[in-house]
LOKEGU-111404 format. One record per residue: x, y, z of N, C-alpha, C in turn; residue in three letters. Coordinates in nm, 3 decimals. Layout:
BEGIN
      n_x      n_y      n_z     ca_x     ca_y     ca_z      c_x      c_y      c_z  titi
        X        Y        Z        X        Y        Z        X        Y        Z   ALA
...
***
This chain:
BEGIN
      n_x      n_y      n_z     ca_x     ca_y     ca_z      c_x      c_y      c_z  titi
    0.561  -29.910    2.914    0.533  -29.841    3.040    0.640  -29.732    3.058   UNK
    0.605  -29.609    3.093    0.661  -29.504    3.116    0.758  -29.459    3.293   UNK
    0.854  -29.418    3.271    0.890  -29.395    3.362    0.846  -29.301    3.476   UNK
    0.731  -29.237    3.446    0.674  -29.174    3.528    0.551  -29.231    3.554   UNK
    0.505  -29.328    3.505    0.404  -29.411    3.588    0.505  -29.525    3.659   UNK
    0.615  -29.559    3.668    0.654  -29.640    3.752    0.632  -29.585    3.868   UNK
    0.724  -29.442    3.844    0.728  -29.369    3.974    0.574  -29.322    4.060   UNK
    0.458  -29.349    3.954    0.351  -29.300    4.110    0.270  -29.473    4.114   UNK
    0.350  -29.549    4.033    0.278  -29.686    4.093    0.386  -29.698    4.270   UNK
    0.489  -29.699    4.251    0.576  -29.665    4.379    0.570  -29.614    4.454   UNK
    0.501  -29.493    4.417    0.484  -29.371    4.578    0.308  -29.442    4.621   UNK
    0.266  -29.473    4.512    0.117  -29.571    4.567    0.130  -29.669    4.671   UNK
    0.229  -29.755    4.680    0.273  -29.822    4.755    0.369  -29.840    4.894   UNK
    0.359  -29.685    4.881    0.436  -29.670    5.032    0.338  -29.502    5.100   UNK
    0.224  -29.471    5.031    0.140  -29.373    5.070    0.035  -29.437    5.091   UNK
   -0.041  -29.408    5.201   -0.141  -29.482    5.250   -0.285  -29.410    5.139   UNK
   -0.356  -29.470    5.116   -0.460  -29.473    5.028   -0.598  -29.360    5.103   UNK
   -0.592  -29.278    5.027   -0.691  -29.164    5.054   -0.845  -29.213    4.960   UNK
   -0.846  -29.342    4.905   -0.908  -29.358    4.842   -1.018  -29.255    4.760   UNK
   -0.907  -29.177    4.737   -0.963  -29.084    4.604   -1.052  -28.963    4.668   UNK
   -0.994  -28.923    4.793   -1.082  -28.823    4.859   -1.070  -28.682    4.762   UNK
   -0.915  -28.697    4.797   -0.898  -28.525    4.707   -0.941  -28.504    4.553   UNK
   -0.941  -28.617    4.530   -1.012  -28.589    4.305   -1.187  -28.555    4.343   UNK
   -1.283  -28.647    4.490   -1.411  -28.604    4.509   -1.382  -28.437    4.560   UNK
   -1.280  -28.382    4.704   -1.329  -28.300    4.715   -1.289  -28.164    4.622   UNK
   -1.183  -28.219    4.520   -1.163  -28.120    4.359   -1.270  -28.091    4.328   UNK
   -1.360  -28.217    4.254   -1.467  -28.205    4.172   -1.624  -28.146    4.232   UNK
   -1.607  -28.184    4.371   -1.751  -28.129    4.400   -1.727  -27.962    4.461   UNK
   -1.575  -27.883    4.450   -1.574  -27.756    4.430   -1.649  -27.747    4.346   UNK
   -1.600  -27.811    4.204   -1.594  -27.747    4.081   -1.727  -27.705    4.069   UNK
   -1.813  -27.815    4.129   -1.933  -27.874    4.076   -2.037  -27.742    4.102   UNK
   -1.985  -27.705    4.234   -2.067  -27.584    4.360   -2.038  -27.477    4.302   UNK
   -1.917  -27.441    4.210   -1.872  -27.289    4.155   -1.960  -27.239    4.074   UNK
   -1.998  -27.144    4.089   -2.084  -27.063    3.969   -2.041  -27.097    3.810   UNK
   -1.891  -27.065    3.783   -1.826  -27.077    3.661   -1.697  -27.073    3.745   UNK
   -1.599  -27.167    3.571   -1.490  -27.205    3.599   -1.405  -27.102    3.669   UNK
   -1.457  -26.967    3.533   -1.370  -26.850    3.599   -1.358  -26.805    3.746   UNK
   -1.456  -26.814    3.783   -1.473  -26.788    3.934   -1.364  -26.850    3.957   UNK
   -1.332  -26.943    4.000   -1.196  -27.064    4.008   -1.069  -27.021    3.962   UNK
   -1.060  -26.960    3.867   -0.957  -26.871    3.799   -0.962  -26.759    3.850   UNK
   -1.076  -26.668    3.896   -1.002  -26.583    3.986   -1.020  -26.598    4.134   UNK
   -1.024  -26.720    4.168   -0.988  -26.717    4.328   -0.826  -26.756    4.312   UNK
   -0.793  -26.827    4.216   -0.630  -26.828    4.247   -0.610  -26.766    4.174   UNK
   -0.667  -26.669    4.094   -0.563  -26.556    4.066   -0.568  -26.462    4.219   UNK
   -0.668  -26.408    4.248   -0.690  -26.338    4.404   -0.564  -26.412    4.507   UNK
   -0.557  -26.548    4.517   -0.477  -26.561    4.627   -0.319  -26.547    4.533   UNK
   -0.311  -26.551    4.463   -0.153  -26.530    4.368   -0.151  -26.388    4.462   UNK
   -0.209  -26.288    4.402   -0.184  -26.160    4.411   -0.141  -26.145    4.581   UNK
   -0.211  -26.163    4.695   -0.177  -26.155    4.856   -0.056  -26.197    4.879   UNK
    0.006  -26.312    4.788    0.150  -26.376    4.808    0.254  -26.308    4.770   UNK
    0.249  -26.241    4.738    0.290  -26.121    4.625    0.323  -25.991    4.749   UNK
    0.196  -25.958    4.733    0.195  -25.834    4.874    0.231  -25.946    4.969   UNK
    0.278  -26.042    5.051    0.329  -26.124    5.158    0.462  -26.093    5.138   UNK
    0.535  -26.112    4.997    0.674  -26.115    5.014    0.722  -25.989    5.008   UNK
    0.673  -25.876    4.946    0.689  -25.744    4.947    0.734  -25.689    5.133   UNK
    0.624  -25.759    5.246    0.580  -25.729    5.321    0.712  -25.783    5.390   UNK
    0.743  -25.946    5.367    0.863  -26.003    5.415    0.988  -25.886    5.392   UNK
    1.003  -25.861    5.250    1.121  -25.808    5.264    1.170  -25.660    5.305   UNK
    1.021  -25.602    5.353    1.032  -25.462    5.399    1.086  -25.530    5.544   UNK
    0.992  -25.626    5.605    1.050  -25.667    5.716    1.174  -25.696    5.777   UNK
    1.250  -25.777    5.648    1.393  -25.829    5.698    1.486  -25.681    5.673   UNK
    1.449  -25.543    5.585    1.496  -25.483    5.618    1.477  -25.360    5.747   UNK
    1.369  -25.359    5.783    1.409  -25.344    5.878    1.399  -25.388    6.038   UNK
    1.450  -25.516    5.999    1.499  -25.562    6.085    1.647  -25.555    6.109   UNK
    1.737  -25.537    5.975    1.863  -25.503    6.014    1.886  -25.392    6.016   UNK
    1.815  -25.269    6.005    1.773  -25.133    6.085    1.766  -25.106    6.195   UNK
    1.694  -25.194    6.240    1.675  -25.168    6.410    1.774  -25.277    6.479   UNK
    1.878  -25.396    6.417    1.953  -25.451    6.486    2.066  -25.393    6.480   UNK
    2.083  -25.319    6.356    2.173  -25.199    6.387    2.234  -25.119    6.502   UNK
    2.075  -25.050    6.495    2.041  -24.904    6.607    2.079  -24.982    6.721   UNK
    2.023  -25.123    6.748    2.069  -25.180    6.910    2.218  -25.225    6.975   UNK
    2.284  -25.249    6.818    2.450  -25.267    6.838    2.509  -25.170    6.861   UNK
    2.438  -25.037    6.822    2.490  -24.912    6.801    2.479  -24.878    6.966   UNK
    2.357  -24.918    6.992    2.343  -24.821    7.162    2.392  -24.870    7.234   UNK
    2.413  -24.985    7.211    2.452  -25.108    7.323    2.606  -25.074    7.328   UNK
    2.639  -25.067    7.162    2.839  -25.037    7.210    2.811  -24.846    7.320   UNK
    2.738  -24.813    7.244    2.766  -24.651    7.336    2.728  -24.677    7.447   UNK
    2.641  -24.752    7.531    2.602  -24.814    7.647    2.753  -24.871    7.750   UNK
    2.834  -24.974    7.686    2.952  -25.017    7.706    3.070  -24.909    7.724   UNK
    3.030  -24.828    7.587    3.153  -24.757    7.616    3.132  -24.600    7.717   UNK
    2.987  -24.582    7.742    2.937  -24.444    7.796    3.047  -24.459    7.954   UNK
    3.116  -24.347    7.966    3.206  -24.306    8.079    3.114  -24.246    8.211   UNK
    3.140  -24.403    8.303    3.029  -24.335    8.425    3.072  -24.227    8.507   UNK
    2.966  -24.168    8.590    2.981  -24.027    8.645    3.138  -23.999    8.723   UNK
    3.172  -24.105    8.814    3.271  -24.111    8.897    3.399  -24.102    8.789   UNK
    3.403  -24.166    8.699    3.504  -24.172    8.572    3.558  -24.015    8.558   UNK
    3.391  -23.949    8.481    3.441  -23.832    8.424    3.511  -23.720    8.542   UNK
    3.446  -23.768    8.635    3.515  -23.646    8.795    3.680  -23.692    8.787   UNK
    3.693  -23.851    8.779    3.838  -23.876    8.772    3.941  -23.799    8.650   UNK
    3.851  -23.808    8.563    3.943  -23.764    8.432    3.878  -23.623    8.413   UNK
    3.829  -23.533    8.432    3.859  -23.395    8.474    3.917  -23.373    8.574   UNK
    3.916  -23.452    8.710    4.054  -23.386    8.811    4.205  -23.398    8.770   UNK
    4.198  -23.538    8.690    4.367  -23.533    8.624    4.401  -23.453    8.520   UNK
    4.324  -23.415    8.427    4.339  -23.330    8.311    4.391  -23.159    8.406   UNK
    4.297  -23.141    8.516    4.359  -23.041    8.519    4.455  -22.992    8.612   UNK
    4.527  -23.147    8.731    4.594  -23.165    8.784    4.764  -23.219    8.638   UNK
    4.698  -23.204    8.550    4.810  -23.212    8.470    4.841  -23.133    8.391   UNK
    4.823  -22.981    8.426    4.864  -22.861    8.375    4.972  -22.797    8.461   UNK
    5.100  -22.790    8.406    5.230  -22.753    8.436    5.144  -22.573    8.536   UNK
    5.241  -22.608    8.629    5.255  -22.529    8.755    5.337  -22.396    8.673   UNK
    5.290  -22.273    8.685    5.291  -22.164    8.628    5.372  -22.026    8.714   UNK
    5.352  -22.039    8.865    5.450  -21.998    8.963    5.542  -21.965    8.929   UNK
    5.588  -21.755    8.960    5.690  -21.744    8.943    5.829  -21.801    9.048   UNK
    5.928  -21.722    9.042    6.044  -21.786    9.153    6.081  -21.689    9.200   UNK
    6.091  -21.614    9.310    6.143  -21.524    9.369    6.307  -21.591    9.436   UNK
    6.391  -21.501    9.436    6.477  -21.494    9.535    6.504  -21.425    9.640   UNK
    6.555  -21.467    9.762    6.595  -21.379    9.861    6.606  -21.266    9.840   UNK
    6.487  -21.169    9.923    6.491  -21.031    9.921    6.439  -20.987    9.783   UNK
    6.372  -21.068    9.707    6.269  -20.988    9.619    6.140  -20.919    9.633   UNK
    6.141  -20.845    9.606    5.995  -20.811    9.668    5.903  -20.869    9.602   UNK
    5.784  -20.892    9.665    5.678  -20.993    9.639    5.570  -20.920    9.551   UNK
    5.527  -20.980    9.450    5.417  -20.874    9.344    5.275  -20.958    9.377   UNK
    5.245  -20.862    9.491    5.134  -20.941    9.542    4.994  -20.868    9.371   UNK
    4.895  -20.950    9.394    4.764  -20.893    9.323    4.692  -20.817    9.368   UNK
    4.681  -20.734    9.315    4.565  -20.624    9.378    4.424  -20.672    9.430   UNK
    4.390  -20.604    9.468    4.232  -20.636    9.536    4.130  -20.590    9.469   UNK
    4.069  -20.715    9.411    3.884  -20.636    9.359    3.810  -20.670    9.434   UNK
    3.686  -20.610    9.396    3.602  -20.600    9.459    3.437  -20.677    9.363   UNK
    3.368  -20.745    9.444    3.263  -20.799    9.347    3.182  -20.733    9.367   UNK
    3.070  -20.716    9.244    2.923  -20.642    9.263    2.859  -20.734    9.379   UNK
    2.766  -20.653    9.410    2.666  -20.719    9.521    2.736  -20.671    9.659   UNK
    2.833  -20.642    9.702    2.872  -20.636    9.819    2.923  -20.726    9.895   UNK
    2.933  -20.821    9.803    3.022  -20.982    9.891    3.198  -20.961    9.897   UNK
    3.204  -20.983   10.036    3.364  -20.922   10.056    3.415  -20.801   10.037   UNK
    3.360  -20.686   10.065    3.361  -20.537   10.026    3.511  -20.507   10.055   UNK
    3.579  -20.600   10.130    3.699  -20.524   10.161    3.804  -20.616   10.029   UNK
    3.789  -20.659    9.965    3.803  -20.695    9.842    3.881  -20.852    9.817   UNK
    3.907  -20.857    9.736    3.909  -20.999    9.683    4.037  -20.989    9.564   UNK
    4.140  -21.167    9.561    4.240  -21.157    9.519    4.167  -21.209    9.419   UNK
    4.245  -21.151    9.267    4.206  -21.229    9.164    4.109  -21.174    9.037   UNK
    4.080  -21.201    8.908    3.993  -21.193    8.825    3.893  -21.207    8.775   UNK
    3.864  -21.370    8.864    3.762  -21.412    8.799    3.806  -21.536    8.705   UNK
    3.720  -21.609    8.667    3.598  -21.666    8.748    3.608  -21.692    8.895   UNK
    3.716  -21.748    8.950    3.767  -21.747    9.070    3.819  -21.651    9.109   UNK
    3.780  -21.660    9.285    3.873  -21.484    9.349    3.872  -21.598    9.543   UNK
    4.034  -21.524    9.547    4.037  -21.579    9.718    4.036  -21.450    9.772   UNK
    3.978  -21.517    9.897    3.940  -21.355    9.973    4.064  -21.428   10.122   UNK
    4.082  -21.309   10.201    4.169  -21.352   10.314    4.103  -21.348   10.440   UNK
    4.159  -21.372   10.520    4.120  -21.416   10.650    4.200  -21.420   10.777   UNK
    4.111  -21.455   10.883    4.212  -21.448   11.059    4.314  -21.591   11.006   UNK
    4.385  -21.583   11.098    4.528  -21.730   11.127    4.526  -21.722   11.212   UNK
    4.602  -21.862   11.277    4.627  -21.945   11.410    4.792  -22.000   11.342   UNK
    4.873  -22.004   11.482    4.990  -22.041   11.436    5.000  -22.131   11.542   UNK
    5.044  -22.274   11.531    5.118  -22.349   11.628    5.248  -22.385   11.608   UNK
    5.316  -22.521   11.664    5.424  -22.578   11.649    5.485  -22.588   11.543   UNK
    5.408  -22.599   11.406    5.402  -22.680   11.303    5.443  -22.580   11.168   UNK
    5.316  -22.471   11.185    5.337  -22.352   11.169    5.224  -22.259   11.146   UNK
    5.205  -22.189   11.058    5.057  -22.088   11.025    4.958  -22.134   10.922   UNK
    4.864  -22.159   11.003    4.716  -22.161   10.933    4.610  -22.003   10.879   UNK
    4.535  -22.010   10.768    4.451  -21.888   10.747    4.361  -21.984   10.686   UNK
    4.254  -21.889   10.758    4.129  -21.938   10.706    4.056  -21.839   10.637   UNK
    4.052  -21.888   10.497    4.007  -21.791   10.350    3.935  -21.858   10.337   UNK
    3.867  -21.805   10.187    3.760  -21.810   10.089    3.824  -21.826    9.950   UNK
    3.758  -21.918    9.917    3.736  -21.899    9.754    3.638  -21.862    9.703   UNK
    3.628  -21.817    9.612    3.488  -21.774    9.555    3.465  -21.780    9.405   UNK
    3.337  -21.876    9.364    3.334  -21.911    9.253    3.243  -21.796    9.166   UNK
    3.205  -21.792    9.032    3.080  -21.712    8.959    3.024  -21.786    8.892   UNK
    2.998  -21.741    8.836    2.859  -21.811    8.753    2.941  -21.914    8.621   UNK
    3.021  -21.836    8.551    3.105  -21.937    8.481    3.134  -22.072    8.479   UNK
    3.192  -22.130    8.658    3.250  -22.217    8.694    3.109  -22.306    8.701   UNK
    3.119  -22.429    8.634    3.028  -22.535    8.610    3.079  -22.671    8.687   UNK
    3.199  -22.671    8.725    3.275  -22.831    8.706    3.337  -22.801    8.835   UNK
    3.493  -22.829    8.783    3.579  -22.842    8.886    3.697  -22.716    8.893   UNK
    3.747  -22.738    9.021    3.823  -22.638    9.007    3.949  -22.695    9.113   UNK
    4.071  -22.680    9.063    4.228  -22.751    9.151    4.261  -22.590    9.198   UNK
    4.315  -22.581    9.321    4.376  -22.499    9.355    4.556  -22.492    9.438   UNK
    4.680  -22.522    9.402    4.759  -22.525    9.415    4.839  -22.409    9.463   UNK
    4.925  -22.430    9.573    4.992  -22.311    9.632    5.142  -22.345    9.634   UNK
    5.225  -22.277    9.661    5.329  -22.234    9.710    5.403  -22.104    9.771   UNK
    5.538  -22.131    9.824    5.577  -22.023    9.937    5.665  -21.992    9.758   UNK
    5.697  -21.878    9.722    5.768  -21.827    9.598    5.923  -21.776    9.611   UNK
    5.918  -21.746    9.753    6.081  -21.779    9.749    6.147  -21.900    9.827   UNK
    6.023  -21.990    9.920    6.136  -22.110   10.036    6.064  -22.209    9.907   UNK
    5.978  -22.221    9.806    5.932  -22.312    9.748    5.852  -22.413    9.800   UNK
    5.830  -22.394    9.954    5.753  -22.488    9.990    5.605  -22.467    9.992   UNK
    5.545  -22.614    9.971    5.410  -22.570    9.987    5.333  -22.560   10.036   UNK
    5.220  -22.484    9.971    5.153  -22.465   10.086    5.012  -22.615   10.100   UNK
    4.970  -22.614   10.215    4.922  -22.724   10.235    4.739  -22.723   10.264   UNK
    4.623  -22.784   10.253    4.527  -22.736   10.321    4.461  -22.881   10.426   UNK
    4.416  -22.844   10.502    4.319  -22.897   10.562    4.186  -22.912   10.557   UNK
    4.089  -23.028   10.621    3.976  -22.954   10.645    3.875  -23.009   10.525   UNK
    3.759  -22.966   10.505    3.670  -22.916   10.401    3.769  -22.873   10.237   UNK
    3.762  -22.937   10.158    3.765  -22.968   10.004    3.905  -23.002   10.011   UNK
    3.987  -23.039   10.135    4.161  -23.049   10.112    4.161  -23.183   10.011   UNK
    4.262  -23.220    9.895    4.241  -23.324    9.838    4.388  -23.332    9.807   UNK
    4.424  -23.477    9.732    4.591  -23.472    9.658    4.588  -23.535    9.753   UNK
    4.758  -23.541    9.698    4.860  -23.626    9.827    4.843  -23.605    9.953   UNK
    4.868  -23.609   10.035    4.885  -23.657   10.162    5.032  -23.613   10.222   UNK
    5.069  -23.527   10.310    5.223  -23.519   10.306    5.179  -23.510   10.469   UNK
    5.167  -23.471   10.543    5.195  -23.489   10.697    5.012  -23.491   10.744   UNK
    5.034  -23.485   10.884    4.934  -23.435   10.943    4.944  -23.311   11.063   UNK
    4.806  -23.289   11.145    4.872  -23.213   11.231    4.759  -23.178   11.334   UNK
    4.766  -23.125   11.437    4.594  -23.109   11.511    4.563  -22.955   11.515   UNK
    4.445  -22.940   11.430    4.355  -22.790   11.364    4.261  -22.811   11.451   UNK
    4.257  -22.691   11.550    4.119  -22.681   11.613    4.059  -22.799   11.690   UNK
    4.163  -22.831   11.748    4.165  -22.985   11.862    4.132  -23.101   11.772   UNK
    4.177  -23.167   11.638    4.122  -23.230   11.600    4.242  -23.236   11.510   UNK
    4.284  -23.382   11.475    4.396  -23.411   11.374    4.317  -23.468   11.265   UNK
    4.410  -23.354   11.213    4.396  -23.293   10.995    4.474  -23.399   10.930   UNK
    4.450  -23.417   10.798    4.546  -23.447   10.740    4.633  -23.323   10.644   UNK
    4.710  -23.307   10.643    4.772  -23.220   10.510    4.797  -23.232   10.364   UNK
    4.687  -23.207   10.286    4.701  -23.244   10.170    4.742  -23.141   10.063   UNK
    4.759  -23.140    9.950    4.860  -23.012    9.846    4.771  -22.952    9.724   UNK
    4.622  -22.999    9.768    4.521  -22.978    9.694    4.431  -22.881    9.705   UNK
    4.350  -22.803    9.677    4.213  -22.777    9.729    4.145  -22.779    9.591   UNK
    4.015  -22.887    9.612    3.918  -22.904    9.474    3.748  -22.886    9.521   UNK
    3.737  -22.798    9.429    3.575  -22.771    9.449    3.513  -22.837    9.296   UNK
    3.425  -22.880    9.364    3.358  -22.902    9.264    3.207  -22.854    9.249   UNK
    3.194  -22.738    9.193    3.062  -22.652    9.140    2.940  -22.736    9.128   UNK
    2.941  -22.886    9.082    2.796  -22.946    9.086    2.763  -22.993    9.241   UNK
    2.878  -23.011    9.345    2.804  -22.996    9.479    2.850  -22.928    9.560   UNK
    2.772  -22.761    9.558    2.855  -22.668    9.619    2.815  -22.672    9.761   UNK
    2.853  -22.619    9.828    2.824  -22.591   10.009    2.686  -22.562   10.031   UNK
    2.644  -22.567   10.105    2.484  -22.516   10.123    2.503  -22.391   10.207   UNK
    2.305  -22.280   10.164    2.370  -22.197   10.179    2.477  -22.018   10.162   UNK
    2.531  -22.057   10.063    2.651  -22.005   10.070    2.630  -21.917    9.886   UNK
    2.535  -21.890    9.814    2.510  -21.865    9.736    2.482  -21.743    9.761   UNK
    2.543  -21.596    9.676    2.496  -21.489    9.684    2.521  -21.439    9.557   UNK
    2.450  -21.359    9.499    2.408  -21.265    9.372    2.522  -21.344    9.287   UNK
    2.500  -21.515    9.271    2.542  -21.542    9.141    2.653  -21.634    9.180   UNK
    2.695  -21.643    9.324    2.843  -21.650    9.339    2.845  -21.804    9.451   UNK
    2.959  -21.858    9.460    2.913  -21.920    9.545    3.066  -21.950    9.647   UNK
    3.004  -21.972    9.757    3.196  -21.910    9.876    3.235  -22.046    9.932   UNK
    3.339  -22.076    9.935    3.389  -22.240    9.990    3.497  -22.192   10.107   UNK
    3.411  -22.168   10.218    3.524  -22.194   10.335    3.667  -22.286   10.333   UNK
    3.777  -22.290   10.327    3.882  -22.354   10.349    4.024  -22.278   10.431   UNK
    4.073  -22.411   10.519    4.169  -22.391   10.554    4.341  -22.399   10.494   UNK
    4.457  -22.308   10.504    4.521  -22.355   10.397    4.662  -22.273   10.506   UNK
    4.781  -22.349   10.490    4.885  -22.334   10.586    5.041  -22.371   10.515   UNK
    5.087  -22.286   10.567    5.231  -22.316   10.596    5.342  -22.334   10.690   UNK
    5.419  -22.425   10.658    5.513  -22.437   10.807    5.608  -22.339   10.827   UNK
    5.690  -22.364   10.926    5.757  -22.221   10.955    5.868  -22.252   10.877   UNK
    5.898  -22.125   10.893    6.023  -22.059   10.809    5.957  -22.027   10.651   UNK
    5.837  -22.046   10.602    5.812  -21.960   10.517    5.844  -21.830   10.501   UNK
    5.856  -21.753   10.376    5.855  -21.596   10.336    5.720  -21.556   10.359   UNK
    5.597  -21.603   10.352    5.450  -21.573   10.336    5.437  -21.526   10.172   UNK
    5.486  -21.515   10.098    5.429  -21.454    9.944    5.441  -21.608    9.896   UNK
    5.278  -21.586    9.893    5.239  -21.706    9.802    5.203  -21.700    9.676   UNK
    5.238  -21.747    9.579    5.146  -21.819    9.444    5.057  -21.881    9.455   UNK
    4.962  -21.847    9.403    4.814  -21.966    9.402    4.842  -21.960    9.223   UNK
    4.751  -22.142    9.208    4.752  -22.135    9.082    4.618  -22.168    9.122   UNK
    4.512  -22.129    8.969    4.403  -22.156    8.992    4.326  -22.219    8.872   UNK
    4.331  -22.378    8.851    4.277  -22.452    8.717    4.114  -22.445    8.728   UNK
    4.052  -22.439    8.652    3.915  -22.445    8.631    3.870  -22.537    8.512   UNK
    3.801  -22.633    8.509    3.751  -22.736    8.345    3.692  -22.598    8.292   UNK
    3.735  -22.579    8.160    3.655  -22.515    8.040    3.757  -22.334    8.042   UNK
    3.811  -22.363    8.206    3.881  -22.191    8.182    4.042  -22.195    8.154   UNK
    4.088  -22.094    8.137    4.249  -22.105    8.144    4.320  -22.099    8.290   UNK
    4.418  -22.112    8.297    4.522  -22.127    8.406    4.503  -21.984    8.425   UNK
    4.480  -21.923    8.582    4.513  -21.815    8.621    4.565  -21.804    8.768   UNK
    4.672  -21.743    8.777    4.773  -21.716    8.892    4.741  -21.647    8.994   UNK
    4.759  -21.646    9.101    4.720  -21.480    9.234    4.844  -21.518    9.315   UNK
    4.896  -21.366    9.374    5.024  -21.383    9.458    4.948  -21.308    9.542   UNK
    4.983  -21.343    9.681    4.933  -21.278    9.782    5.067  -21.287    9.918   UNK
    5.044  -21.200    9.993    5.131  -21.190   10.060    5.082  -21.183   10.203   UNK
    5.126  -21.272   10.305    5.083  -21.265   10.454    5.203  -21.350   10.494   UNK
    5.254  -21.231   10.599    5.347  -21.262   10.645    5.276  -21.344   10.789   UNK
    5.373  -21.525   10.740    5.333  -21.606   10.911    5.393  -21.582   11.072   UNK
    5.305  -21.555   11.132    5.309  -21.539   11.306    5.449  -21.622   11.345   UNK
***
């Protein structure tokens, strides 16, 4: 006796007895087939689909790590994408962290104020400090206790997309100048009451071009009312510095002597 009839007298004895179904329903295929071959090529026919199955599998599993890729991929840029409030933060510091450019006058220098242009269209005909993209235009003042307020203009062009810091100082007492009001931003250094109503004083003025004033748009340009002051004992010749995202640092000296 052979060792491989032990082994299916054994599996006989623990497999429940089909009493010979599958050898009848073998033979009465066979019996129904036209010819054997027929039989030979139905499993050759199903060979071949298994074939195209795994082809099919392995286009699949690749790309499947194609597209689990692409989703790790979006998902980290998803995680790491810098939300809106972010990028306003880190363009106001980038350009709040460009060294102050202000010359220094001393006692009894004379002040090299900027000349006055003038923009096409007729906006501010009596002219305007500055080059471009940015230009401040001037204005009436009020002086109290504290000291002199003017209420100017800035004026943006078409260039300016983003943001824009505007920083002052007095060029010979060094002090600065301060704004109130509509776009005042920065520190915080005193307060004071503008037009019956207590201001804070901040060392900033920031516009930001994606939400401009309403309004206030002419042939291209667009105008930001602000208030902006100094205390007494200023010289009045001021430095403006003027940062813009995407432009260079540009300077305006202007001169108004305070009430």
């Amino acid at each position: 006796m052979s060792l491989r009839t032990d082994i299916h007298r054994a599996y006989d004895r623990v497999t429940p007895s089909t009493f010979g179904l599958p050898e009848r329903v073998v033979q009465t295929a066979l019996r129904e087939s036209p010819s054997r071959s027929r039989a030979d090529q139905f499993v050759f026919g199903l060979r071949a689909p298994l074939s195209l199955v795994a082809m099919f599998v392995l286009i699949a599993m690749v790309v499947g790590v194609f597209l689990a890729g692409r989703i790790v991929h979006d998902w980290s840029g998803f995680k790491n994408r810098v939300p809106a409030a972010d990028t306003y933060h880190s363009e106001l510091a980038q350009l709040e962290g460009r060294a102050l450019l202000l010359p220094v006058l001393n006692a009894g220098d004379q002040c090299p104020e900027t000349p006055l242009n003038a923009l096409p269209g007729g906006l501010f005909p009596s002219g305007m400090y500055g080059h471009g993209p940015v230009f401040v235009a001037g204005g009436s003042s009020m002086s109290d206790a504290w000291g002199t307020y003017w209420y100017l203009a800035a004026v943006t062009t078409e260039p300016v997309t983003r943001l824009v810091v505007i920083r002052a100082r007095d060029l010979q007492t060094r002090q600065s100048v301060i704004f109130v009001g509509n776009w005042a931003a920065g520190s915080v250094v005193g307060s004071d009451v503008v037009n019956g109503m207590v201001a804070q004083q901040h060392v900033e003025l920031v516009l930001d071009r994606r939400h401009p004033p309403l309004n206030t748009i002419q042939a291209g340009t667009v105008t930001w009312g602000f208030t902006a002051g100094l205390a007494k004992g200023a010289s009045g010749c001021i430095g403006w510095q003027i940062d813009t995202t995407g432009s260079p640092t540009e300077v305006l000296v202007t001169r108004s002597k305070p009430d």
